[in-house]
C-alpha positions in Angstrom: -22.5 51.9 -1.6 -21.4 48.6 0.2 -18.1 47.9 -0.6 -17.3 44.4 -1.8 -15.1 42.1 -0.5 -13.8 38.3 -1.6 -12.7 36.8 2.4 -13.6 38.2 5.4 -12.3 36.3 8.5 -14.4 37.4 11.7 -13.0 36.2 15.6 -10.5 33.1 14.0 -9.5 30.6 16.0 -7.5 27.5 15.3 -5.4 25.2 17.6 -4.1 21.7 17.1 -5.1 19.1 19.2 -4.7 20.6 22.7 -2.2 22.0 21.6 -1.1 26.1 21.3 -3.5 28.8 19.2 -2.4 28.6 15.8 -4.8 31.7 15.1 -5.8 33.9 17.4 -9.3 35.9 17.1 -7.8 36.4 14.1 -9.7 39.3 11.8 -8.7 39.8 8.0 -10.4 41.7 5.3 -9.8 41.1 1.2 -11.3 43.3 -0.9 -12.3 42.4 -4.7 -10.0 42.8 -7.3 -6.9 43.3 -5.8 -3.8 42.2 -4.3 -3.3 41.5 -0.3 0.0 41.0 0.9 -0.2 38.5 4.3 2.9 39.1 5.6 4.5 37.2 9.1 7.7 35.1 10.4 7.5 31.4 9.5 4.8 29.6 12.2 2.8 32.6 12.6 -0.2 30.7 11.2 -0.3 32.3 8.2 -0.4 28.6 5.7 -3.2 27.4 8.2 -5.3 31.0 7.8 -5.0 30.1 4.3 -5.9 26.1 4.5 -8.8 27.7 6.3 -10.1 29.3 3.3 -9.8 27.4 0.8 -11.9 24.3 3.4 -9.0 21.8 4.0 -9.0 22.8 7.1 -11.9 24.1 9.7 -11.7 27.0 12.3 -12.7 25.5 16.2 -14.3 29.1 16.3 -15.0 32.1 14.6 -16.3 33.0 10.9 -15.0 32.9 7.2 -16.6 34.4 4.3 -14.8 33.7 0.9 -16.3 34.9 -2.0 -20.3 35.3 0.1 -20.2 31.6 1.0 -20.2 31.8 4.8 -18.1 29.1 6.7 -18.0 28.5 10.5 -16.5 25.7 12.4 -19.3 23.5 11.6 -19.8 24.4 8.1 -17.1 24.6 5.7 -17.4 24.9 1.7 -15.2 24.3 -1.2 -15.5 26.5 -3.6 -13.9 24.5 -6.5 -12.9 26.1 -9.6 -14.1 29.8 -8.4 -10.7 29.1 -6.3 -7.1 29.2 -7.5 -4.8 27.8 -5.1 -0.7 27.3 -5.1 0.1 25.4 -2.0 3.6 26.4 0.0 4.8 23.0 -1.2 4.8 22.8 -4.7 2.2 19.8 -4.6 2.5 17.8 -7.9 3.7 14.1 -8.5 7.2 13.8 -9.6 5.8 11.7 -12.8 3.5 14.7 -13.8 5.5 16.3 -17.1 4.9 20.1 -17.6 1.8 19.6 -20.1 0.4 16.6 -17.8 0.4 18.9 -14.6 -1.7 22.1 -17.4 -4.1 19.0 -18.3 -4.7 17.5 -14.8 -5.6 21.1 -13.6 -7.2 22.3 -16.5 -9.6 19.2 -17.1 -10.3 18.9 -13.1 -11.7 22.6 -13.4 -13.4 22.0 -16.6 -11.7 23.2 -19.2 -11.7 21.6 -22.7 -8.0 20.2 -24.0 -7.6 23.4 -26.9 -8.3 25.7 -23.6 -5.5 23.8 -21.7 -3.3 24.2 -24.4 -3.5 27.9 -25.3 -2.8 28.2 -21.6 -0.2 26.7 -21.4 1.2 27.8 -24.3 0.7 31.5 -22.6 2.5 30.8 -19.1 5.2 28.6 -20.7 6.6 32.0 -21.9 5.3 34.0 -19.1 7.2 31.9 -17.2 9.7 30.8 -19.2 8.6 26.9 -18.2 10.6 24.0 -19.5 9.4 21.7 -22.6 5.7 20.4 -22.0 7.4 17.0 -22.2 9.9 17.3 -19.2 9.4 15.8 -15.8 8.6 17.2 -12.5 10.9 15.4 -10.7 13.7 16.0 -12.9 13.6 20.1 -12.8 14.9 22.6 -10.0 12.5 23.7 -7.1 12.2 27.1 -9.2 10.9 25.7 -11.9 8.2 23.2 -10.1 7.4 26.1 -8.5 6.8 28.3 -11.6 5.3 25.7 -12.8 2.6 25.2 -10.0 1.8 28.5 -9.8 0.7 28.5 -13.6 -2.1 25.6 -12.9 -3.2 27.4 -10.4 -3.7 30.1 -12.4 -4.8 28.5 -15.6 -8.6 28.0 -14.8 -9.1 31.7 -14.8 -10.6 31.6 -10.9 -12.1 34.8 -9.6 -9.8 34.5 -6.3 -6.1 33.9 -6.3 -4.6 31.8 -2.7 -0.8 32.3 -3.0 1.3 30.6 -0.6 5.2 31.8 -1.2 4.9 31.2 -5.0 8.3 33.4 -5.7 10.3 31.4 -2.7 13.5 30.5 -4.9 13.3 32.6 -7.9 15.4 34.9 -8.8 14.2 39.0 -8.9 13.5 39.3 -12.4 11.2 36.4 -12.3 9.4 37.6 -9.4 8.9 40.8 -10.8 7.3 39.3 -14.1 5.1 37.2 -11.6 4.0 40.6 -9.8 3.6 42.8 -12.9 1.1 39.7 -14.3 -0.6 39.8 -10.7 -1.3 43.7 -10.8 -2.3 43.1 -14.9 -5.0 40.3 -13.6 -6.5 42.2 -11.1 -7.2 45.5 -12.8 -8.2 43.8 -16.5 -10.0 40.6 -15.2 -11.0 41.6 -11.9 -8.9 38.8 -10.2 -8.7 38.9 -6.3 -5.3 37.7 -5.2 -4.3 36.7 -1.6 -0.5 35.9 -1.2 2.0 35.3 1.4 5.9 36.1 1.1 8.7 35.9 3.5 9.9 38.7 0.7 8.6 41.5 2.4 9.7 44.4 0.1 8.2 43.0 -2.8 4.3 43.1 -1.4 5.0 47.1 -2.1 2.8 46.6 -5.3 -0.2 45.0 -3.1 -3.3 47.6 -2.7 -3.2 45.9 0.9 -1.1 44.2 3.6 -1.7 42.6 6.4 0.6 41.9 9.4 0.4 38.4 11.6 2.5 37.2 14.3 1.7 34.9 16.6 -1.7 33.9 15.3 -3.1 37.5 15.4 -3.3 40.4 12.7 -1.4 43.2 13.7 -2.7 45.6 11.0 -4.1 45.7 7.9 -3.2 48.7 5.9 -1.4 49.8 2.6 1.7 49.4 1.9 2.0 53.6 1.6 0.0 54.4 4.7 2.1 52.1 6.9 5.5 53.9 6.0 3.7 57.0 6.5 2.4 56.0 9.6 5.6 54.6 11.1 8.0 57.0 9.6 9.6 54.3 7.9 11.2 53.6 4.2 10.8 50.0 4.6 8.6 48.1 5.4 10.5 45.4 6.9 11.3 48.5 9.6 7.7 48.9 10.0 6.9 45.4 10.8 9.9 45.2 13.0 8.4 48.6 15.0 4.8 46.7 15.3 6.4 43.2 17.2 7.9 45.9 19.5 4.4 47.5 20.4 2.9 44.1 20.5 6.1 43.2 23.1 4.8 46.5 25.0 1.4 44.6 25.5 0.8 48.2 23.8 -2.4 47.8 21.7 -3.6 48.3 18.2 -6.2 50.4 19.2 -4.1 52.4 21.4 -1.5 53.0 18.8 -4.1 53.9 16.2 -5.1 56.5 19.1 -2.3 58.6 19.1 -2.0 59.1 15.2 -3.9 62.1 13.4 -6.9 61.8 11.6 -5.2 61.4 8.5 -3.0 58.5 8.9 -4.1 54.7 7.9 -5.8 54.1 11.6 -9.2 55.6 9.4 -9.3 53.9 6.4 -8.3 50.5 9.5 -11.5 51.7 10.9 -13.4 52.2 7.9 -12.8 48.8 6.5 -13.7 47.3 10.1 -17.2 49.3 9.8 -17.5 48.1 6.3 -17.2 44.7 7.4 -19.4 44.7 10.5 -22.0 45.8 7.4 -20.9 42.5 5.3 -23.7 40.3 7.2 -26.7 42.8 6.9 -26.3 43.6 3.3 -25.2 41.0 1.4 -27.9 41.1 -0.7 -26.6 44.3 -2.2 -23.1 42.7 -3.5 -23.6 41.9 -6.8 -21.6 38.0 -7.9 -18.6 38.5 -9.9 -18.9 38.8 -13.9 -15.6 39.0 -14.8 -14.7 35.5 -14.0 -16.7 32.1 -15.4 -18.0 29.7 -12.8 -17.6 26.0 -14.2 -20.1 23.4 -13.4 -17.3 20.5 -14.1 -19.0 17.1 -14.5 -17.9 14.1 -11.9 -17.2 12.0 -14.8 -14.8 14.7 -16.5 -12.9 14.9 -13.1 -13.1 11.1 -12.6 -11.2 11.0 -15.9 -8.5 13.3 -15.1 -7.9 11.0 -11.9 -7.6 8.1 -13.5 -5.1 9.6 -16.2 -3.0 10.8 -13.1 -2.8 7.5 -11.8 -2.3 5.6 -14.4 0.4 8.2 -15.4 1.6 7.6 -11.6 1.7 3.7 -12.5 3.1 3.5 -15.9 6.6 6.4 -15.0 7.3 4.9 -11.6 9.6 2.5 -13.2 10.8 0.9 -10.2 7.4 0.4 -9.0 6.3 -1.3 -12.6 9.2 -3.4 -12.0 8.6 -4.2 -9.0 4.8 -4.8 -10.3 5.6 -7.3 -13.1 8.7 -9.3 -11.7 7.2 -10.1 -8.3 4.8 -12.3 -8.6 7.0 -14.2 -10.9 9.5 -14.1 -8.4 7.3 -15.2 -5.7 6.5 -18.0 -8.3 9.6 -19.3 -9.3 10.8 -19.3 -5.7 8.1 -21.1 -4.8 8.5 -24.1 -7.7 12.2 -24.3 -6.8 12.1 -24.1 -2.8 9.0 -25.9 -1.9 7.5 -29.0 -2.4 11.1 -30.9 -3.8 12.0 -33.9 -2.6 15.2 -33.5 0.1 18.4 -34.4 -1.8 22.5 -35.4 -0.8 21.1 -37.2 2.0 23.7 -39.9 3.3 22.5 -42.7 5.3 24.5 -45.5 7.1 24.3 -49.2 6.7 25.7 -51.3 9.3 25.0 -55.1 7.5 26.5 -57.8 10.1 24.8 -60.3 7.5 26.8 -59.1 4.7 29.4 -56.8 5.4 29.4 -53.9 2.5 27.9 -56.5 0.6 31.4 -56.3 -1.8 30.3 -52.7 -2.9 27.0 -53.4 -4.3 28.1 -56.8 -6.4 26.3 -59.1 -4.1 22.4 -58.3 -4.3 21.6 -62.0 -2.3 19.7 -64.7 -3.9 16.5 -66.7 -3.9 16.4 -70.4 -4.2 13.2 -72.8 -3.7 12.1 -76.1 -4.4 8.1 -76.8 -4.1 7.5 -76.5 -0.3 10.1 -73.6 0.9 11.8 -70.9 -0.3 15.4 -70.2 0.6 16.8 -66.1 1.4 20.5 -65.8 1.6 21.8 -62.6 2.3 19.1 -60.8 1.3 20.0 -57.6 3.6 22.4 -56.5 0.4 19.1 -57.0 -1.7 17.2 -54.2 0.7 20.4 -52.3 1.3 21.4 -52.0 -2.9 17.8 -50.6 -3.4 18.1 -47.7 -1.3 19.8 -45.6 -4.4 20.8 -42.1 -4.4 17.3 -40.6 -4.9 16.7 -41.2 -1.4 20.2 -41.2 0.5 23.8 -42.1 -0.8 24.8 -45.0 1.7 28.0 -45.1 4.1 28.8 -48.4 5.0 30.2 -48.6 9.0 31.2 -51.3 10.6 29.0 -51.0 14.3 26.1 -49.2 15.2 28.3 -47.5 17.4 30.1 -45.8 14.9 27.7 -45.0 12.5 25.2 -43.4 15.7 28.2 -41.1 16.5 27.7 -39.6 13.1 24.3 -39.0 13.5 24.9 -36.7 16.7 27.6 -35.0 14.5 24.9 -34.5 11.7 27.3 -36.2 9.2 24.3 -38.4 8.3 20.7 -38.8 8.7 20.0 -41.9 10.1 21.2 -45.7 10.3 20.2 -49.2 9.0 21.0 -52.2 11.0 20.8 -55.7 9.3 21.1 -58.7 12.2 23.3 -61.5 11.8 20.8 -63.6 11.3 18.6 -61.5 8.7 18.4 -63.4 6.1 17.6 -66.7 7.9 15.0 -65.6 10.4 13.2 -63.6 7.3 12.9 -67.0 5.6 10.8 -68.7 9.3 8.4 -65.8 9.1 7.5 -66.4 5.3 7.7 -70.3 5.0 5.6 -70.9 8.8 5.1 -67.8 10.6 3.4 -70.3 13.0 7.3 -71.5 13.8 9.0 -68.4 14.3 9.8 -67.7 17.9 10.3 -63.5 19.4 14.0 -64.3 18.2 13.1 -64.6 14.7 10.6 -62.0 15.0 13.5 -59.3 15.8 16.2 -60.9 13.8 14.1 -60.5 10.5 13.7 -56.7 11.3 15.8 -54.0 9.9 16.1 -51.6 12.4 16.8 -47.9 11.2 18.2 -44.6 14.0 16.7 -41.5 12.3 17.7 -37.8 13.0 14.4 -36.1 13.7 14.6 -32.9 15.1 14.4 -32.4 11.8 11.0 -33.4 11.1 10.6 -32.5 7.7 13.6 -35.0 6.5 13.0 -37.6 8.8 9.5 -38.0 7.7 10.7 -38.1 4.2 12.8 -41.1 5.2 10.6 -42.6 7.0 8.2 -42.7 4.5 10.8 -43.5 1.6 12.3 -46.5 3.3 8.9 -48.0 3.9 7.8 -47.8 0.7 11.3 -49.0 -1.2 10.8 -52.2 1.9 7.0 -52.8 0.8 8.4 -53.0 -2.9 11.9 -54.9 -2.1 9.4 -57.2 0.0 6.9 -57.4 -2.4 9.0 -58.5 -5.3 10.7 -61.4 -2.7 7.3 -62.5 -2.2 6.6 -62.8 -6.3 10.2 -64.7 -6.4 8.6 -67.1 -4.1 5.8 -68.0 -6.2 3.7 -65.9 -3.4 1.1 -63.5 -3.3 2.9 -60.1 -3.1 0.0 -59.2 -1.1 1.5 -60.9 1.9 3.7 -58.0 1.6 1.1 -55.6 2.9 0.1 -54.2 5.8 -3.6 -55.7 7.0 -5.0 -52.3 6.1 -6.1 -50.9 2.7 -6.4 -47.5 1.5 -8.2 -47.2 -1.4 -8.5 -44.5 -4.5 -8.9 -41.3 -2.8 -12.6 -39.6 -3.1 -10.7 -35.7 -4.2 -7.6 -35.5 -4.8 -4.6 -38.4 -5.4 -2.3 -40.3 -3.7 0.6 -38.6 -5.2 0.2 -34.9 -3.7 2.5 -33.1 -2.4 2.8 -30.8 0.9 3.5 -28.8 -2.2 0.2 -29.5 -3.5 -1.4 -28.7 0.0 -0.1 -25.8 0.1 -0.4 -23.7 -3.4 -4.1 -22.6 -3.1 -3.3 -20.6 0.6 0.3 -19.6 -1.1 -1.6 -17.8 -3.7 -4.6 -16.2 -1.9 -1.7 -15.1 0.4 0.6 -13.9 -2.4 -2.3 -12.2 -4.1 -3.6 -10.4 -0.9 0.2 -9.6 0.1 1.1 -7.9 -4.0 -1.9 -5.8 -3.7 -1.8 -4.9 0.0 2.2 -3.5 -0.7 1.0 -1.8 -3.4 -2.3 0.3 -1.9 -0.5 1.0 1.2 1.3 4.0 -0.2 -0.9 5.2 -2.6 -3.2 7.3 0.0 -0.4 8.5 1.9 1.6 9.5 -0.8 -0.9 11.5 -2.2 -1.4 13.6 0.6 2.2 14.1 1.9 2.7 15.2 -1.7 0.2 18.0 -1.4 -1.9 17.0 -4.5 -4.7 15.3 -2.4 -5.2 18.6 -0.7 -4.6 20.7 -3.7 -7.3 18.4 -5.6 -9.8 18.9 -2.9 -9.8 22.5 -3.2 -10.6 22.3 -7.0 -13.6 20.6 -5.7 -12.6 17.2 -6.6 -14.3 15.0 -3.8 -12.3 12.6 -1.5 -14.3 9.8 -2.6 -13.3 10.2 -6.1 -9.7 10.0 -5.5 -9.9 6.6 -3.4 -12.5 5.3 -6.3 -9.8 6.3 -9.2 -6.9 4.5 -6.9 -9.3 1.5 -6.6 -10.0 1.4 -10.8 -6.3 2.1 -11.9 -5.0 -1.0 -8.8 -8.0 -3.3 -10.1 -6.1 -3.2 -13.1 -3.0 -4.5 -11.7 -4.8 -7.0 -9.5 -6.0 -8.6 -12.3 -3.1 -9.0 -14.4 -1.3 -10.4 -11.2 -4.2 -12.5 -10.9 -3.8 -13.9 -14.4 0.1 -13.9 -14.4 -0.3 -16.6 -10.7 -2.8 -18.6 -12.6 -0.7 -19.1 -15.8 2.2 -19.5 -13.1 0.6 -22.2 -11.4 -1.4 -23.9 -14.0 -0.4 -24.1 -17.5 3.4 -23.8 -16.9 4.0 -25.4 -13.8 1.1 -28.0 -14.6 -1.2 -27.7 -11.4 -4.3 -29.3 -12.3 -7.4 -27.5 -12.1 -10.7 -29.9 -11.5 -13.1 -27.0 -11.0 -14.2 -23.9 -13.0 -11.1 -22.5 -13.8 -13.6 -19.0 -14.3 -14.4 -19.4 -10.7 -10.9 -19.6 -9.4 -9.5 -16.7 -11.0 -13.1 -14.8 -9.6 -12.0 -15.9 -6.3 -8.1 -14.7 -6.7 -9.3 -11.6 -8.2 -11.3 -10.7 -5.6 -8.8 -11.6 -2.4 -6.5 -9.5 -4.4 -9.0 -7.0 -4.2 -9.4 -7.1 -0.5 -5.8 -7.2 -0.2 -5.6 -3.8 -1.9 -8.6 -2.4 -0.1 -6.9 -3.6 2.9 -4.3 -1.2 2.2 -6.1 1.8 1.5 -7.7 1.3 4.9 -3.9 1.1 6.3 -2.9 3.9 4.6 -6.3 6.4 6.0 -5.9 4.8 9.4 -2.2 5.1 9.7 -1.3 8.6 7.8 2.5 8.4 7.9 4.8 5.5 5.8 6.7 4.0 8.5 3.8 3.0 10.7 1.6 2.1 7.9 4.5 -0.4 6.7 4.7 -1.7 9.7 0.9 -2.7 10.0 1.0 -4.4 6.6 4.4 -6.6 7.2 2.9 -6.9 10.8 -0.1 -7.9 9.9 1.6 -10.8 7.3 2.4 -13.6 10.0 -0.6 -13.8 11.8 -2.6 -13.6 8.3 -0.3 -16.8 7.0 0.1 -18.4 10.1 -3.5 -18.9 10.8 -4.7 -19.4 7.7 -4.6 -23.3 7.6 -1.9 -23.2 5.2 1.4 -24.2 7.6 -0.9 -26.4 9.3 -4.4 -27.8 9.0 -7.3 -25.4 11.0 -8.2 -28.1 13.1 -4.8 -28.5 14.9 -5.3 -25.0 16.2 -7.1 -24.2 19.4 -10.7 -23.4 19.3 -10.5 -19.7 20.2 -7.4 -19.4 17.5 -9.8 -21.4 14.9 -12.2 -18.9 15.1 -10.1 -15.8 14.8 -8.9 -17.6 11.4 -12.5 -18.3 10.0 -13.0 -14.8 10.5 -9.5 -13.7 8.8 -10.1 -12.4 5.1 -7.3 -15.3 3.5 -8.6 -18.5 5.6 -11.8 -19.7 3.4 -10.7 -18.3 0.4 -8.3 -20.2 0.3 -10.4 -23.4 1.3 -12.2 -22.3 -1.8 -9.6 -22.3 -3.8 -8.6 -25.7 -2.8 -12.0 -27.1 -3.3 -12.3 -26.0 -7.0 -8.5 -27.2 -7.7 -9.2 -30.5 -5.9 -12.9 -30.9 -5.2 -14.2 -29.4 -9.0 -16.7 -27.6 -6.3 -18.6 -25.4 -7.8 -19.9 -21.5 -6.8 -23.2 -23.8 -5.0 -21.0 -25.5 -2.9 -21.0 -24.2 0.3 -16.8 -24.4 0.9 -16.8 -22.0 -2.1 -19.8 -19.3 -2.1 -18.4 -19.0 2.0 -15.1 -17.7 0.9 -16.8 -15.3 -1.9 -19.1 -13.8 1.1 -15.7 -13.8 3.6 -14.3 -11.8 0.6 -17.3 -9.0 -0.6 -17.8 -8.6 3.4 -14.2 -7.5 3.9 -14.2 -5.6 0.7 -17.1 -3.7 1.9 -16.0 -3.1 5.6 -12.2 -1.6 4.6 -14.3 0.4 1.7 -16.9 2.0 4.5 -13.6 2.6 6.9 -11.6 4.1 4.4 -14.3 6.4 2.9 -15.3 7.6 6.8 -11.6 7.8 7.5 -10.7 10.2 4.4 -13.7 12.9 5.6 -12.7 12.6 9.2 -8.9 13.8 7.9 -10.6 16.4 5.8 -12.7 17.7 9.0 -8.8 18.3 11.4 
């Protein structure tokens, strides 16, 4: 009779990169239905045998066999919930409680929520477990880890993968654990496989083996190796095979020189036995003892998005961070862009007028019916330039008041001629009799301070208009068209928009395809990452829960939050700060929505393409500038160079957000080619960080 056996590892070999072997033609043999002890100093390999077996891992050469499903280095299998496995890391979320780490587990391996319960029920005294309600992250590392090795164990698997599950608990406790281990594998027929830097404690395991160094040094009972070394420990025995493997002395030649009746024959037995595994698998009859579960995609789907909306809803700080943000970002944005500048000062130097007796003397009109007289109507301009656009300073030269400027005590300078008042009154009785002298005496001529652009614009702008007006009225005092008081050139209604935008106005459809993009980008970044530093990505995989199922859930439970950010920018924007929406407001919020979904498929693809949190942080801040910078928002597309124009067209931000601005402004609809452009921009990145991140996952699952 062929004896049966649950792993058989033929010729292993693992390395890293180009890196040192990791294994080492490593051979192992685990029989059915009992317990092997894999014993070895920390960086023998003995974590990465294991990752090996369970398929997170694949060999560069050699062959496994785990429960008669054969694996090479070019074929790898997960076995699902035939598999128990209890990571060296205890591998939950912080936010799991007790009973949400039994009903992740339990429902991923298909077991019904009355199953789960009576489980959990049984190891929370086993195991003396805290209250179902308490949190991971708020118990010691003994109890996460009591705790993790119960779900591993709570799907009834047929084998057992233990990596260091009594590491920090105390003797008693391990005892109970080993005592439940023996129990399992004579009543149920449980094969268990567990490491243990507690040597002395694997005395109860029907079998040990020994690594170092990649390779197994024996693999023998715990009896027949203190028999065979004369030892009464068998830290002393493993200690006595390093030294023959130090004496390049070989296994085979140290099995030579014992008598027949030492362990080197049942070592050779079990080698023959295996060389049979190959030819007669046929004659190894499947397991009976322990259920296989067929566990739907739908049930394990499920139990994802529970997890990560459990994730979401206990990371306080993060749902903080989540809700307050954007209005943040919002209110920032009403009160720091877009205002009119403020405590500007200005100086007036009036040679007309003086300080025109501290705004008492506003000048006067007189006329009779062919003229019309101005007398010092330089106080009339100079009065009229109130507070809303600069405070005045009266100096007495230009001199003076120019110094100030270069000191940047004020912003600029108005200069009224002696002869303003006067040479203003030629130019609008008979312009045909005014000489270059009344020309320039009738001017008000104004010093600005523009390197800084921004406020010298807004001055220049202010005191043209408040001139058109002051001008405008002189002209109705004269019994005079005020249109005289216009410049030969007429702008009329605008065709979108109206006159009265503001850079704030140009500005707030890019702001909020940028702020949307940005809130889900921040967020997705970490997700992927955190997941598999944590150890429950791999952990999940094992179970047989597929990589794409994990993104997918992400993608569900942060479409979620995309949209309520979506809806919280357009309330924002719209009905409280009163930005008027000419278009389908349906359409808008489509197009938001789906930029913030880019945005957060943008950082899944960071987060598979850059596995570690520092460098995937810096892509995604990196990546913020160029993204804002080129997006025609700052500054209109067509000021940028050709080459720099077409990098932005092809940026995921730039047409959306001309879309956006076409249905605020335009009322363009989803026919309108500056609208259904930025949709297609939008589904095509979707689509291509989607296909990276999905080919980026198996290509980490294949290392």
């Amino acid at each position: 009779m062929v004896r049966q056996n649950a792993v058989i590892v033929k010729n292993a070999t693992k390395r890293y990169g180009k890196g040192e072997l990791v294994l080492d033609n490593l051979n192992m043999t685990v029989s059915k239905s009992s317990i092997y002890g894999l014993l070895g100093a920390s960086g023998c390999g003995k974590t990465t045998l294991l990752s090996c077996l369970v398929g997170i891992r694949h060999l560069n050469d050699g062959e496994i066999s785990v429960l008669n499903e054969k694996q090479t280095s070019k074929k790898f299998i997960i076995l699902g919930p035939r598999v128990g496995y209890m990571p060296q890391e205890t591998s939950l979320i912080g936010e799991f409680s007790v009973s949400d780490a039994f009903y992740y587990f339990g429902r991923i391996n298909g077991l019904d929520n009355t199953e789960i319960e009576l489980k959990q029920e049984f190891f929370s005294k086993l195991l003396q477990l805290p209250s179902s309600s308490h949190l991971l992250k708020n118990m010691s590392g003994g109890e996460k880890r009591r705790v993790s090795f119960a779900v591993a164990l709570i799907h009834h698997p047929e084998l057992l993968i233990l990596d260091e599950p009594t590491v920090g608990m105390d003797s008693i406790m391990r005892d109970n654990i080993w005592n439940y281990l023996i129990k399992i594998t004579k009543e149920e027929g449980i094969t268990v496989l567990i490491t243990t830097h507690y040597i002395e404690e694997t005395k109860n395991a029907d079998k040990i083996g020994l690594m170092r160094d990649g390779k197994m040094l024996t693999e023998s009972s715990p009896q027949q190796l203190l028999e065979r070394f004369e030892c009464s420990l068998l830290e002393e025995a493993f200690i006595k095979l390093c030294d023959v493997q130090n004496n390049a002395v070989t296994l085979n030649e140290a099995q030579r020189s014992e008598p027949e009746s030492t362990s080197s024959d049942v070592l050779n037995q079990d080698q023959d036995q295996d060389n049979n595994y190959y030819t007669e698998t046929n004659e190894i009859p499947v397991c009976k003892t322990v259920t296989e579960r067929r566990v739907s995609r739908w049930k394990k789907f499920k139990a994802l998005v529970i997890k990560n909306g459990i994730q979401v809803l206990r990371n306080y700080a993060g749902l903080v961070f989540a809700i307050l943000f954007p209005l943040l970002q919002g209110g920032l944005f009403f009160f720091s862009i877009g205002n009119n500048p403020k405590d500007l000062m200005i100086g007036i130097v009036n040679d007309e007028a003086g300080n025109c007796n501290y705004d008492k003397n506003y000048g006067y009109i007189w006329g009779d019916e062919i003229t019309c007289h101005f007398n010092n109507l330089s106080c009339r301009f100079a009065n009229n330039i109130n507070s809303s656009i600069a405070t005045q300073i009266y100096y007495d030269n230009v001199l003076e008041a120019k110094n100030d400027v270069r000191k940047g005590q004020i912003t600029g300078v108005m200069y009224f001629g002696q002869n303003f008042s006067k040479a203003l009154e030629v130019r609008v009785n008979d312009i045909t009799a005014a000489d270059d002298l009344d020309f320039i005496d009738s001017e008000i001529q104004v010093f600005l301070d523009m390197s800084d652009h921004v406020i010298g614009s807004f001055m220049k702008e202010k005191l043209f208009k408040r001139f058109i007006e002051i001008y405008k009225s002189i002209m109705k005092d004269c019994q005079l068209s005020p249109k005289l008081a216009y410049i030969p050139i007429q702008f009329e209604d605008p065709l979108y928009g109206t006159e009265d935008l503001t850079y704030a106005d140009f500005i707030v459809p890019t702001y909020i395809i940028i702020l949307i993009f940005f809130l889900a980008n921040t967020v997705s970044t970490a997700l992927i990452i955190s997941d598999r530093l944590q150890g429950l990505w791999d952990r999940s995989i094992v179970q047989g829960v597929k990589s794409e199922e994990i993104l997918l859930s992400h993608i569900f439970i942060q479409s979620i939050i995309v949209l309520i950010h979506t809806t919280m920018l357009y309330l924002l924007y719209f009905p409280i700060w009163g930005l008027e929406c000419k278009g389908s407001i349906f359409m808008l919020i489509i197009i938001v929505f789906l930029n913030g979904f880019c945005g957060l498929m943008y950082g899944f693809f960071l987060s598979v393409i850059l596995n570690n949190y520092t460098m995937a942080f810096y892509g995604s801040i990196g990546s913020m500038f160029p993204l804002f910078a080129l997006n025609g928002g700052v500054w209109p597309l067509e000021g940028l160079p050709i080459v720099l124009r077409w990098i932005s067209y092809m940026m995921p931000v730039t047409l959306p957000s001309a879309s956006v601005r076409a249905i605020v402004y335009k009322g363009s609809s989803i026919f309108d080619s500056d609208v259904y452009v930025g949709l297609l921009v939008n589904c095509v990145w979707i689509l291509l960080y989607l296909a990276i991140s999905i080919f980026g996952i198996r290509r980490l699952k294949s290392l």
